[in-house]
N, C-alpha and C positions, 0 to 999 in steps of 0.2 A: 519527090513525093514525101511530103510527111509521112512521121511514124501514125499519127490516126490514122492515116488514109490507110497505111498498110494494115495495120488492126483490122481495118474493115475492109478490106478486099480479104482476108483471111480468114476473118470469123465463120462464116459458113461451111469453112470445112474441116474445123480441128475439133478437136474434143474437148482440148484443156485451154483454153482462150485466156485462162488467165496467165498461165507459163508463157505461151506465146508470145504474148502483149507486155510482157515484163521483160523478156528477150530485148524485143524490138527499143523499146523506149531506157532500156540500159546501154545499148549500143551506140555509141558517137556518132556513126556515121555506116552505111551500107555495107561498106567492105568489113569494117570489124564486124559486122552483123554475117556479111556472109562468111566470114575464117571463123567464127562463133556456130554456126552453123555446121560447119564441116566438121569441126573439132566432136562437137556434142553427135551429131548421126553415128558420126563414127564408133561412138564411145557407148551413147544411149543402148540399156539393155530393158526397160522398161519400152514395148512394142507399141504403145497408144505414142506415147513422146516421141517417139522415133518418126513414126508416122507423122504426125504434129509438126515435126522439124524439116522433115521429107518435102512436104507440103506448102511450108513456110519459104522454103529453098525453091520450088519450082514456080512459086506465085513470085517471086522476085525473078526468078528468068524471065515468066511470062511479062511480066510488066517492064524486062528491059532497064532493068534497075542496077 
């Protein structure tokens, strides 16, 4: 899957789409995006981002990515 495509299966449910989408498209490839992902939930103490991240995380299981 492209990083757009992920963008946009994700947009409709975060809040900060532009954090998101800068995540995504900094990341080389899925698996640093998902250890990028673990790292930040864990760390994230602002609760919108956290969310954001949460959500980012589960739309990449869901999609089997």
């Amino acid at each position: 899957m492209e990083n757009r495509e992920l963008v946009m299966e994700t947009a409709p449910y975060v809040q900060n789409m532009e954090y998101i989408r800068e995540l995504i498209e900094e990341s080389e490839n899925i698996e640093e995006l998902k250890i990028k992902l673990t790292e930040l939930i864990y760390n994230e103490q602002n609760v919108g981002k956290k969310t954001d991240l949460k959500i980012l995380m589960e739309k990449i299981e869901e999609l089997g990515l």
